[in-house]
N, CA, C, O and CB atoms as a CASP TS submission, in Angstrom:
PFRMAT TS
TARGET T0000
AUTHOR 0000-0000-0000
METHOD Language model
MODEL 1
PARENT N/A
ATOM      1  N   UNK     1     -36.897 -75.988  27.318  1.00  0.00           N
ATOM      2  CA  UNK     1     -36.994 -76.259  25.911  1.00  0.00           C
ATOM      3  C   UNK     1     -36.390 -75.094  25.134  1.00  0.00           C
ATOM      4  O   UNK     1     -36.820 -73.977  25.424  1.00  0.00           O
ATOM      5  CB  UNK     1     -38.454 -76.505  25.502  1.00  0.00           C
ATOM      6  N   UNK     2     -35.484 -75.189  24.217  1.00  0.00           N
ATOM      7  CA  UNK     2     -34.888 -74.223  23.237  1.00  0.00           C
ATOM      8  C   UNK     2     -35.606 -74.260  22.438  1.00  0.00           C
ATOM      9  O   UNK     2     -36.072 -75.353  22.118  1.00  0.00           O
ATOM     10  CB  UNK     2     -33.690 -74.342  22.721  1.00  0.00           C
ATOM     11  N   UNK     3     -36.023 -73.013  21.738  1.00  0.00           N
ATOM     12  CA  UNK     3     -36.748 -73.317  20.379  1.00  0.00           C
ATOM     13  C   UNK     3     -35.522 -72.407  19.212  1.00  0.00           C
ATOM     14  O   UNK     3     -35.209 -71.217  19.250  1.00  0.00           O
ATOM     15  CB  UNK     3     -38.750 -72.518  20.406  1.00  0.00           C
ATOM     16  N   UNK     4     -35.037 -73.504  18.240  1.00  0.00           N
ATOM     17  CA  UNK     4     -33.959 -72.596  17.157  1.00  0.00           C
ATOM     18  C   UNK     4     -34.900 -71.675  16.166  1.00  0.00           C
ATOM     19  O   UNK     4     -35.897 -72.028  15.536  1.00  0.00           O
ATOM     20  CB  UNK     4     -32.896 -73.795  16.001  1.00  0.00           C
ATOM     21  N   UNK     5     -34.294 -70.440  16.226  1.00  0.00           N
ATOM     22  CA  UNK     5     -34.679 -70.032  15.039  1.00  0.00           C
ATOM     23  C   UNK     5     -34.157 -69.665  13.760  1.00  0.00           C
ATOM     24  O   UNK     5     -33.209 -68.880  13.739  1.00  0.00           O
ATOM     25  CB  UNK     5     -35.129 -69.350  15.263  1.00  0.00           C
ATOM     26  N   UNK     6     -34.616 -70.101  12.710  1.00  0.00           N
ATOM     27  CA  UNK     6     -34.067 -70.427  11.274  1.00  0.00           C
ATOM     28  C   UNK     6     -33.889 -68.881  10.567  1.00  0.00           C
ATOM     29  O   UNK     6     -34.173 -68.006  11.385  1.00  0.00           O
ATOM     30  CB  UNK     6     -35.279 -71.527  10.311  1.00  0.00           C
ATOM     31  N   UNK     7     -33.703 -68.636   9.950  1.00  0.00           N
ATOM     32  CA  UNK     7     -33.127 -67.334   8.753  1.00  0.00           C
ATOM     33  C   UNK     7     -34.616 -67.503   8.713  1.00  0.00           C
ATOM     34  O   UNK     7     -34.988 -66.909   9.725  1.00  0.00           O
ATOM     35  CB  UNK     7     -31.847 -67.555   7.023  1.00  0.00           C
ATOM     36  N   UNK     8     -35.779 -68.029   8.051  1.00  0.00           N
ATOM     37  CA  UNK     8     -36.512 -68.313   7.245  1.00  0.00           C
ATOM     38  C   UNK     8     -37.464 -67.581   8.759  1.00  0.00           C
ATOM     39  O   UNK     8     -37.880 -66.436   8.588  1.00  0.00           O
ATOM     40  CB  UNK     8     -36.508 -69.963   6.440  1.00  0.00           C
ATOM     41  N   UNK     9     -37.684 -68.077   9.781  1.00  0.00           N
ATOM     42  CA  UNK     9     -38.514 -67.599  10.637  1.00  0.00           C
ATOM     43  C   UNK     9     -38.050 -66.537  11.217  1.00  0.00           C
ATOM     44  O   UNK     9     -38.930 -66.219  12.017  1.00  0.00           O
ATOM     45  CB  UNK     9     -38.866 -68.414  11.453  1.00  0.00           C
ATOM     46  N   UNK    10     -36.921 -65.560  11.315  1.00  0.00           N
ATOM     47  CA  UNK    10     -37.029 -64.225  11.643  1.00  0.00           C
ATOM     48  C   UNK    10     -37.193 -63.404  10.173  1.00  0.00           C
ATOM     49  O   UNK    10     -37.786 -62.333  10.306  1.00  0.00           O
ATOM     50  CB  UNK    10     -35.701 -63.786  12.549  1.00  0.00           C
ATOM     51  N   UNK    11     -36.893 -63.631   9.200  1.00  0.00           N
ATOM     52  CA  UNK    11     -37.471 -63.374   7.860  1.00  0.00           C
ATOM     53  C   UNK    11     -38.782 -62.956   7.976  1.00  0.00           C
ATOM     54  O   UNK    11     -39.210 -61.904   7.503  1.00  0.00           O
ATOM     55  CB  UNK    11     -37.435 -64.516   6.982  1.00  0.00           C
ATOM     56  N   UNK    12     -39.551 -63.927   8.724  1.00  0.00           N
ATOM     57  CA  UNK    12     -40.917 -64.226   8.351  1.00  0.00           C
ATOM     58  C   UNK    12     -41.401 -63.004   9.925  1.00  0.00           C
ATOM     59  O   UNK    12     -42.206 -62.073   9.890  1.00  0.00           O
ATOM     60  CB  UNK    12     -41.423 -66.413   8.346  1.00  0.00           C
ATOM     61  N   UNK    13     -41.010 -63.229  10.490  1.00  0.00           N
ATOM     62  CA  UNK    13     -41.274 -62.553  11.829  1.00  0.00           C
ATOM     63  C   UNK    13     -41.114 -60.866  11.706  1.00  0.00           C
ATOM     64  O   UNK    13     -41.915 -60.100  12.242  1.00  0.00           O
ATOM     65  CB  UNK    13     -40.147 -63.187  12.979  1.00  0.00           C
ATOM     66  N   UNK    14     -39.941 -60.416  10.910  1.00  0.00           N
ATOM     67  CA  UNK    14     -39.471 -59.387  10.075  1.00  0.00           C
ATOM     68  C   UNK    14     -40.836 -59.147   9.285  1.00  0.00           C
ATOM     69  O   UNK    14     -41.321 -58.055   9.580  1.00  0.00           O
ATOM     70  CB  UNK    14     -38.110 -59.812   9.146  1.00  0.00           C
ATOM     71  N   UNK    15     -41.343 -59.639   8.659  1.00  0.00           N
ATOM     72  CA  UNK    15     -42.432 -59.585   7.509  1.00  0.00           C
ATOM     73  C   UNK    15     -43.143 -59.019   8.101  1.00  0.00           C
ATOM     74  O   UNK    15     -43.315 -57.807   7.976  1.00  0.00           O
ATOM     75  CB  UNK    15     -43.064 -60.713   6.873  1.00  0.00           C
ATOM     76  N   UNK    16     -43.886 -59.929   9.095  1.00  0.00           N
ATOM     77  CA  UNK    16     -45.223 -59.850  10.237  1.00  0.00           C
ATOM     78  C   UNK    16     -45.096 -58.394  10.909  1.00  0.00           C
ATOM     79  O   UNK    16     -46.107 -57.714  11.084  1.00  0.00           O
ATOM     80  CB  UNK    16     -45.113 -61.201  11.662  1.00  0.00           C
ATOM     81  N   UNK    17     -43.713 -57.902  11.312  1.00  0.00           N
ATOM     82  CA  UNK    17     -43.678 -56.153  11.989  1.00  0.00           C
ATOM     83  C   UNK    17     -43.909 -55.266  11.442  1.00  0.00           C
ATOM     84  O   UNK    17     -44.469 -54.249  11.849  1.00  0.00           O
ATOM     85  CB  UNK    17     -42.626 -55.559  12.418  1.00  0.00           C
ATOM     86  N   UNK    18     -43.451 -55.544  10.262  1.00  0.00           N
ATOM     87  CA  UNK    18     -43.476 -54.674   8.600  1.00  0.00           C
ATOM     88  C   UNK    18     -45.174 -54.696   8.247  1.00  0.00           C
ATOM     89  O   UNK    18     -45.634 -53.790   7.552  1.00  0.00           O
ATOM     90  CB  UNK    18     -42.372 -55.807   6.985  1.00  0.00           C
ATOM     91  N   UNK    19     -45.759 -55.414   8.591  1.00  0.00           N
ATOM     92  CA  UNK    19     -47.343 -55.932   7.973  1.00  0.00           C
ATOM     93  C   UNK    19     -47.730 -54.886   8.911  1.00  0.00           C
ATOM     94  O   UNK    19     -48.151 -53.828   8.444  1.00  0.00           O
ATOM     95  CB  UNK    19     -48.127 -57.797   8.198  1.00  0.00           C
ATOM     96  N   UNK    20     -47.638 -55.048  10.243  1.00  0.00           N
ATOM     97  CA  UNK    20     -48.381 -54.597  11.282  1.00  0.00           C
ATOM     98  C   UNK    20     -47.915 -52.812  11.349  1.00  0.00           C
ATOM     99  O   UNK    20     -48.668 -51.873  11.091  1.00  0.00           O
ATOM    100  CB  UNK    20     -47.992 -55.616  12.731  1.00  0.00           C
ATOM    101  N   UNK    21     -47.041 -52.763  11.603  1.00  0.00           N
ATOM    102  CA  UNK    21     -46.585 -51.124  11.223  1.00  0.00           C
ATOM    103  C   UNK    21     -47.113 -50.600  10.406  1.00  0.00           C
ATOM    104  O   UNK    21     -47.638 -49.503  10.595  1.00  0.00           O
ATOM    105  CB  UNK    21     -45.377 -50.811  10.806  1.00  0.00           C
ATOM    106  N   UNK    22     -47.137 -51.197   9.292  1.00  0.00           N
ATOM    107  CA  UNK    22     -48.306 -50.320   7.392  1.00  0.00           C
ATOM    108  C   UNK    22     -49.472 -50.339   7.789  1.00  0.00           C
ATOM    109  O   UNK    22     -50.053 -49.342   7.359  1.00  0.00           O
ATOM    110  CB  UNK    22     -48.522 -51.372   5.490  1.00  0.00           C
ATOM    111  N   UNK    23     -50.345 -51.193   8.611  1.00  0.00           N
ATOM    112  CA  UNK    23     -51.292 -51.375   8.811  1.00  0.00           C
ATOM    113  C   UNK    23     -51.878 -50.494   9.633  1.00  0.00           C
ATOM    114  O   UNK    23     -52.947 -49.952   9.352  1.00  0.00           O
ATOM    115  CB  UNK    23     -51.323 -52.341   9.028  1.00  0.00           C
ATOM    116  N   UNK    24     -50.977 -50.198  11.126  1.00  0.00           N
ATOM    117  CA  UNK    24     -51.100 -49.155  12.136  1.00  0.00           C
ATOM    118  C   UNK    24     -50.991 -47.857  11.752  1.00  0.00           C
ATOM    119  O   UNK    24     -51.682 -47.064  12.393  1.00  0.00           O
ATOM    120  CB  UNK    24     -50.233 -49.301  13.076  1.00  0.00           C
ATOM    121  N   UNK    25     -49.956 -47.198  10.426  1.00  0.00           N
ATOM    122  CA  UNK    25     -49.782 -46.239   9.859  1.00  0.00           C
ATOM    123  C   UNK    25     -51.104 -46.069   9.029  1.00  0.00           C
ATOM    124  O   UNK    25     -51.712 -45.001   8.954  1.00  0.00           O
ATOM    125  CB  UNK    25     -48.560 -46.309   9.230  1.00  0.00           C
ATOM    126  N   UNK    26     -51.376 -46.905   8.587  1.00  0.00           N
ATOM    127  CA  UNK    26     -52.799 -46.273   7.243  1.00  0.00           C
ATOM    128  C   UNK    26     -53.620 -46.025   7.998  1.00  0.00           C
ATOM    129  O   UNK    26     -54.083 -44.885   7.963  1.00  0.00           O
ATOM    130  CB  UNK    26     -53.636 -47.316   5.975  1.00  0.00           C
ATOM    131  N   UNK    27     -54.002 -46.742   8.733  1.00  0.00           N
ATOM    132  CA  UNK    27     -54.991 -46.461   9.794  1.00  0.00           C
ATOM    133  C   UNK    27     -55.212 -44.817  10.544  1.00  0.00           C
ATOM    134  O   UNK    27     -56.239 -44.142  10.618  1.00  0.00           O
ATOM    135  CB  UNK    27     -54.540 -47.485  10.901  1.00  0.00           C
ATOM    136  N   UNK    28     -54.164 -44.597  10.913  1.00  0.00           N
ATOM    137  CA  UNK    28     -53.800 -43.380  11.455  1.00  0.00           C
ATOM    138  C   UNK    28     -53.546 -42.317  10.741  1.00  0.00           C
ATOM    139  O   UNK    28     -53.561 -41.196  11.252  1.00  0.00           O
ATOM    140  CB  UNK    28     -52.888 -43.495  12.102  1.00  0.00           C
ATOM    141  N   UNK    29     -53.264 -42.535   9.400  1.00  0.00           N
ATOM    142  CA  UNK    29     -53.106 -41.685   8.300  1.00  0.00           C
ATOM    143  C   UNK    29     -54.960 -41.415   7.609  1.00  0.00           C
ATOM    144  O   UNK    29     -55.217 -40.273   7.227  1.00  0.00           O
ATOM    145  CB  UNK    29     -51.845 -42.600   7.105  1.00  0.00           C
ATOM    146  N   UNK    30     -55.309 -41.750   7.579  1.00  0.00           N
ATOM    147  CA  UNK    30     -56.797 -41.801   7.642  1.00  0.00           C
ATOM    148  C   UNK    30     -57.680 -42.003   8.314  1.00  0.00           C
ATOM    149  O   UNK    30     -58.751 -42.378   7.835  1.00  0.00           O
ATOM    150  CB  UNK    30     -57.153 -42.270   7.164  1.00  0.00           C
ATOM    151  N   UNK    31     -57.496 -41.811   9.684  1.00  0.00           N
ATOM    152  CA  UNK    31     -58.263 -41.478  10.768  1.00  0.00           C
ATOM    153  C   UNK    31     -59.182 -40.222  10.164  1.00  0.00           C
ATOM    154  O   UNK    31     -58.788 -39.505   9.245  1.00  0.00           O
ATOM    155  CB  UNK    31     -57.292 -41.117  12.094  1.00  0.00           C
ATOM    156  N   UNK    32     -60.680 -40.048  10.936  1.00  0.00           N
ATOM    157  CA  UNK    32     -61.416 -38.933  10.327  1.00  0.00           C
ATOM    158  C   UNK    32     -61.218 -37.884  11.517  1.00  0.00           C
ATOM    159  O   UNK    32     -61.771 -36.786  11.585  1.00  0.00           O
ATOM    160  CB  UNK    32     -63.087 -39.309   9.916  1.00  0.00           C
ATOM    161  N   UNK    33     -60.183 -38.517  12.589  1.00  0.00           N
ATOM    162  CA  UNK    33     -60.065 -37.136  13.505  1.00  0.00           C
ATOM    163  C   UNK    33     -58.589 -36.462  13.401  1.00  0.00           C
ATOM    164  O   UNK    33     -58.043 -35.718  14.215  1.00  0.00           O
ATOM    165  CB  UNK    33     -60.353 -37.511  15.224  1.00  0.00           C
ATOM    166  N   UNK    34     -58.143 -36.906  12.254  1.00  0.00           N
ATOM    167  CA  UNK    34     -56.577 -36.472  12.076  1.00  0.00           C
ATOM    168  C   UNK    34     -57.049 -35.746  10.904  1.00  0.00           C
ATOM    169  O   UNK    34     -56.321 -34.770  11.087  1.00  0.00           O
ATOM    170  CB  UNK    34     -55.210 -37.735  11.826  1.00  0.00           C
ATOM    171  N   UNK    35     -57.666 -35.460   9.887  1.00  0.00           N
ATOM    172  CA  UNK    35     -57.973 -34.985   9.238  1.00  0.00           C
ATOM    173  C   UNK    35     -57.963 -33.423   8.968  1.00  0.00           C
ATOM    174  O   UNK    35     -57.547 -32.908   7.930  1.00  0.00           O
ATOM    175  CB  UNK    35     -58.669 -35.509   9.296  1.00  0.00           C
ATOM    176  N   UNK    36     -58.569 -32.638  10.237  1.00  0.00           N
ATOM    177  CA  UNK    36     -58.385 -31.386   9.753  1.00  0.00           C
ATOM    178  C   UNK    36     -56.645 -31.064  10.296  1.00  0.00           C
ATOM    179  O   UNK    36     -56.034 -30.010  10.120  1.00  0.00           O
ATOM    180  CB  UNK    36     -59.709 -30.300  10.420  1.00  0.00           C
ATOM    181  N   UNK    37     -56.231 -32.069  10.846  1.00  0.00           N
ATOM    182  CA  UNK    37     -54.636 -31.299  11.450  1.00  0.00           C
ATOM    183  C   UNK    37     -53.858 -31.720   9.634  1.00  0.00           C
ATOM    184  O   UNK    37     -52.783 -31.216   9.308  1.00  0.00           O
ATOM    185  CB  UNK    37     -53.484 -32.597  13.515  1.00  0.00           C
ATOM    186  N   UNK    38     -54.496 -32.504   8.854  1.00  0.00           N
ATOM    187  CA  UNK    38     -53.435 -33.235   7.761  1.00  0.00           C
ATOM    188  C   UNK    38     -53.654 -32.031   6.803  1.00  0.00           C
ATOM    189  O   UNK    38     -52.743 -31.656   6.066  1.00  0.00           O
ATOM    190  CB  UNK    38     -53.889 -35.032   7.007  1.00  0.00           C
ATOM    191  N   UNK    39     -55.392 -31.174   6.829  1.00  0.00           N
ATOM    192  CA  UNK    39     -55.772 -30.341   5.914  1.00  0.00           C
ATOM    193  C   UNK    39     -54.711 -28.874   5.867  1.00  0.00           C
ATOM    194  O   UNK    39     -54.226 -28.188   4.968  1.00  0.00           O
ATOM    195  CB  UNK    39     -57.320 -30.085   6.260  1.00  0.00           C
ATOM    196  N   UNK    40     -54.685 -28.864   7.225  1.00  0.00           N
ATOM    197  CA  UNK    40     -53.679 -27.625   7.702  1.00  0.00           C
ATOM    198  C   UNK    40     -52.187 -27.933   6.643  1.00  0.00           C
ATOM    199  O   UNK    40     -51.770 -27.112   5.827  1.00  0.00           O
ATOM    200  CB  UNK    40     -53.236 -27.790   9.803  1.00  0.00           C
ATOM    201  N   UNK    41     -51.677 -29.038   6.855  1.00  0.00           N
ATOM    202  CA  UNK    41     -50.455 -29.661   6.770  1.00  0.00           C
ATOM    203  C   UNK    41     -50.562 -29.704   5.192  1.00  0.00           C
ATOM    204  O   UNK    41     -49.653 -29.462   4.398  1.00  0.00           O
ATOM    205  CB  UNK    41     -50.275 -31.121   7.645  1.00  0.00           C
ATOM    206  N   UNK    42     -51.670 -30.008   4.950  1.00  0.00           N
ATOM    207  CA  UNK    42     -51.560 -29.808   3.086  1.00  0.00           C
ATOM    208  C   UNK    42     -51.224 -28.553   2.350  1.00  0.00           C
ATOM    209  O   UNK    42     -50.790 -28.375   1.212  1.00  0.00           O
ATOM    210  CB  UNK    42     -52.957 -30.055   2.385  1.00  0.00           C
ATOM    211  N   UNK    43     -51.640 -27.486   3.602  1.00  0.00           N
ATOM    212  CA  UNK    43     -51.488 -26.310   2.679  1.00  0.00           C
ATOM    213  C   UNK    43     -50.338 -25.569   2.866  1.00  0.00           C
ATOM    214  O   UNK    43     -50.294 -24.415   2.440  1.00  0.00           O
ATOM    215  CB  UNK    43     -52.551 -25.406   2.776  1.00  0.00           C
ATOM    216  N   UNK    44     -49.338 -26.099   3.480  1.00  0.00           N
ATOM    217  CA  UNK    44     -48.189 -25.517   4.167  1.00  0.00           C
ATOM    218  C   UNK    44     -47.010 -25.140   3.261  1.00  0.00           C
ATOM    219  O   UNK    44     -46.091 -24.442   3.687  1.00  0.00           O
ATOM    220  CB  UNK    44     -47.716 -26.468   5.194  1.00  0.00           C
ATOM    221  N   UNK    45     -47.054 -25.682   1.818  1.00  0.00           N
ATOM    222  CA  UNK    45     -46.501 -25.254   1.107  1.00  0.00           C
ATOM    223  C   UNK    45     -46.593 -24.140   0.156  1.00  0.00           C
ATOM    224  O   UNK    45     -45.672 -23.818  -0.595  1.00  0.00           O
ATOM    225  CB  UNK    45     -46.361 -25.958   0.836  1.00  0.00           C
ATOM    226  N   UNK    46     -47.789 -23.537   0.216  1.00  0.00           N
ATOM    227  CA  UNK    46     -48.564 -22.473   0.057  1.00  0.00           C
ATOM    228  C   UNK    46     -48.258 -21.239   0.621  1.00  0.00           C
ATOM    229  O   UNK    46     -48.166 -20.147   0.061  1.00  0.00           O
ATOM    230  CB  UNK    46     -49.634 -22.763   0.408  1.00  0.00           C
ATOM    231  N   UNK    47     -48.102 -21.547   1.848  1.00  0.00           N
ATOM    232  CA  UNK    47     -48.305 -20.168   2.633  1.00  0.00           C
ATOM    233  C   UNK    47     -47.229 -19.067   2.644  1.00  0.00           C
ATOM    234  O   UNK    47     -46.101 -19.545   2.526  1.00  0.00           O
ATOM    235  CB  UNK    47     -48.508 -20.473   4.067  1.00  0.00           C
ATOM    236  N   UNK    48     -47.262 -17.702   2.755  1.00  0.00           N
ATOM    237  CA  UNK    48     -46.619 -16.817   2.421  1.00  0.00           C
ATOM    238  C   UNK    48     -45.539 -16.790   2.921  1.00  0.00           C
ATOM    239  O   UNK    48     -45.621 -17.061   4.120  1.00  0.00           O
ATOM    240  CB  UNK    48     -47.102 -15.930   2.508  1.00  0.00           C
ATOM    241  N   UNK    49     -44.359 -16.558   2.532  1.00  0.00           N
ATOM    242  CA  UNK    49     -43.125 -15.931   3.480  1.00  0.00           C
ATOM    243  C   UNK    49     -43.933 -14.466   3.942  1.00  0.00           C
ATOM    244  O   UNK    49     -44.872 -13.743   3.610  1.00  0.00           O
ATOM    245  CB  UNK    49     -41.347 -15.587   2.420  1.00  0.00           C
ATOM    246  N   UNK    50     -42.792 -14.605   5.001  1.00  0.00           N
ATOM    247  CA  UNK    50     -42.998 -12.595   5.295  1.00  0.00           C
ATOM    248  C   UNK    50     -42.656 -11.650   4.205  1.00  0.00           C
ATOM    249  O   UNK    50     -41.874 -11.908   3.290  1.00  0.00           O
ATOM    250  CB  UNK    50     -41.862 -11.892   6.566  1.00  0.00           C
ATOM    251  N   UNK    51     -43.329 -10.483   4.379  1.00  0.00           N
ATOM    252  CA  UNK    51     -43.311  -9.530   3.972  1.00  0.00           C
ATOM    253  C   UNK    51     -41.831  -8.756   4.424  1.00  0.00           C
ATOM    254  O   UNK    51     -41.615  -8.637   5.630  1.00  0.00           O
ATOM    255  CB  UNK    51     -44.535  -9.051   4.312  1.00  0.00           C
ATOM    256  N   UNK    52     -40.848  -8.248   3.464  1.00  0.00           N
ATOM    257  CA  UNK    52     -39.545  -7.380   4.150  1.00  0.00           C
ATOM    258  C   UNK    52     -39.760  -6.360   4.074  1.00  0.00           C
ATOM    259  O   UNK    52     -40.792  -6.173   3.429  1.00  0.00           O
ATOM    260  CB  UNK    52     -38.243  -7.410   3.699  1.00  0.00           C
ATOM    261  N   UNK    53     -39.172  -5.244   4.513  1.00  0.00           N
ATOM    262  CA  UNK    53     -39.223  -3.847   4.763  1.00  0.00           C
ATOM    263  C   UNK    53     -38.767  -3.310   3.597  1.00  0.00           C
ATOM    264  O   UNK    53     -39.186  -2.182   3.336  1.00  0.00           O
ATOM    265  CB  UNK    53     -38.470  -3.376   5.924  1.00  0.00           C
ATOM    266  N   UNK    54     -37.915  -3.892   2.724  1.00  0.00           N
ATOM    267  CA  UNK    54     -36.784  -3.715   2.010  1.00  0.00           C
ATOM    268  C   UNK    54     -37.971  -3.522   0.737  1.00  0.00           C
ATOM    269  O   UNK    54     -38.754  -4.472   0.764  1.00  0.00           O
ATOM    270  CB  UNK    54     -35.450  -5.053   2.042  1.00  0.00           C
ATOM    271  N   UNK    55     -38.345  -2.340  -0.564  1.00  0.00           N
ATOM    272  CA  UNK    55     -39.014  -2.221  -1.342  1.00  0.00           C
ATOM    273  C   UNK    55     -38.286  -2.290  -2.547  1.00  0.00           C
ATOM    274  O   UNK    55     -38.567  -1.322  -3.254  1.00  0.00           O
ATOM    275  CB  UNK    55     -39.671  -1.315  -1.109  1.00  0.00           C
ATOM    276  N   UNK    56     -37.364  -3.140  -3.128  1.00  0.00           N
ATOM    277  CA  UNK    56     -36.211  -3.004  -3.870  1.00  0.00           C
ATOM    278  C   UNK    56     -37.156  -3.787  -5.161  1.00  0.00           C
ATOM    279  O   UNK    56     -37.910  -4.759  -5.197  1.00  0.00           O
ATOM    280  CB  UNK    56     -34.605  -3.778  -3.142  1.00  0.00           C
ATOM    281  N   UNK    57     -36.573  -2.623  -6.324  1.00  0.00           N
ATOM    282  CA  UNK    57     -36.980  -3.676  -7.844  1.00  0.00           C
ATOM    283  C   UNK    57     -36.104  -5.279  -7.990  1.00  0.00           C
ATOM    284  O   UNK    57     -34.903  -5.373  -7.737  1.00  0.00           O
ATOM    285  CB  UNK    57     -36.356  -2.597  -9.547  1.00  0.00           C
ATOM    286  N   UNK    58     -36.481  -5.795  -8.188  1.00  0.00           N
ATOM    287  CA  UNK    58     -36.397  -6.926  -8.855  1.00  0.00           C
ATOM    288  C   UNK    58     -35.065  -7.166  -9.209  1.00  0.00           C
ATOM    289  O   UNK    58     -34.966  -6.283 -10.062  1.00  0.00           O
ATOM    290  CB  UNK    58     -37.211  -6.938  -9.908  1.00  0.00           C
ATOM    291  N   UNK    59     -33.699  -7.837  -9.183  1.00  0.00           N
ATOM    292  CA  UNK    59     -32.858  -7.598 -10.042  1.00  0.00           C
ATOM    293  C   UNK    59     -32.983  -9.091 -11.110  1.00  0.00           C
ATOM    294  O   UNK    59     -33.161 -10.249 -10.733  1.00  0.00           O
ATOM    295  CB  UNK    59     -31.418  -7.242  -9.238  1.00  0.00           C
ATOM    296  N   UNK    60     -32.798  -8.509 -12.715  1.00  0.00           N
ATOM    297  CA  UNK    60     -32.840  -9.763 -13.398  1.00  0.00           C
ATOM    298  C   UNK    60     -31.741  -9.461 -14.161  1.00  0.00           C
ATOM    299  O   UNK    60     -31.273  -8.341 -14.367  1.00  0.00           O
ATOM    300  CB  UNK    60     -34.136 -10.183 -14.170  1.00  0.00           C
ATOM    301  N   UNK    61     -31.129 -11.138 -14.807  1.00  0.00           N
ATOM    302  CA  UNK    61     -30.217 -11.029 -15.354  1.00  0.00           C
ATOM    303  C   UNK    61     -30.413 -11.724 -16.923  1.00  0.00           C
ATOM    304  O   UNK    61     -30.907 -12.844 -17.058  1.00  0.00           O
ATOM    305  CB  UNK    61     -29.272 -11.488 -14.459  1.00  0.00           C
ATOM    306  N   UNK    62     -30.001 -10.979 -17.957  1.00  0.00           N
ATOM    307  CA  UNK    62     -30.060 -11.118 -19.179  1.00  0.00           C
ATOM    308  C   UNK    62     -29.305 -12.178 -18.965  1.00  0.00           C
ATOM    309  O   UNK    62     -28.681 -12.413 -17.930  1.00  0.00           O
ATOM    310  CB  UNK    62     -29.729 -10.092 -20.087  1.00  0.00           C
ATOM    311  N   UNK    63     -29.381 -13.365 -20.716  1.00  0.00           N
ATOM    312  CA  UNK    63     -29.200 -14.387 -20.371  1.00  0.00           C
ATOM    313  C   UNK    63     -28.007 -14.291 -21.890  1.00  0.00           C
ATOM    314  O   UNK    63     -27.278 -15.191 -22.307  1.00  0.00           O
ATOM    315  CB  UNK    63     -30.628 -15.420 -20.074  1.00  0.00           C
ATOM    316  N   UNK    64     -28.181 -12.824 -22.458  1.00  0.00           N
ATOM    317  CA  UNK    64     -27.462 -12.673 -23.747  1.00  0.00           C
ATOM    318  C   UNK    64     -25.500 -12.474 -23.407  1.00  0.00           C
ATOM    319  O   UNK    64     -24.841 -11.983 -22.490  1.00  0.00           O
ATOM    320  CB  UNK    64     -28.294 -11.080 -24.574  1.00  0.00           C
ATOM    321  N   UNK    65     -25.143 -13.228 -24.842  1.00  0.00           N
ATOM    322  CA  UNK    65     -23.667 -12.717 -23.999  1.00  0.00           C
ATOM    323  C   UNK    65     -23.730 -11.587 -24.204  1.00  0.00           C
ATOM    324  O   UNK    65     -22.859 -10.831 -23.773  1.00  0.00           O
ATOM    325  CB  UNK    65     -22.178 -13.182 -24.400  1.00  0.00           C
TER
END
């Protein structure tokens, strides 16, 4: 038996992977044991560069002609 498939049913089949993937992602995105690794990950934009050896003032540039 062939079964055809229409635009309309891999469309729809397309939909259904898309459903199930968002679904598997939220899930896992709010897991309560992923949590402290996401807390780490929140603050990562925060954290310090290194310190250089280099003790140099500042250079700024006037903005006058």
């Amino acid at each position: 038996m062939v079964i055809e498939m229409s635009t309309g049913m891999i469309r729809g089949l397309g939909t259904v992977v898309v459903f199930v993937a968002f679904v598997g992602l939220t899930l896992w995105v709010f897991s309560a044991k992923r949590s402290p690794e996401f807390a780490e990950a929140r603050l990562l934009p925060f954290a310090d560069e290194p310190q250089s050896d280099i003790t140099e003032a500042p250079v700024t540039r006037s903005t006058r002609p």
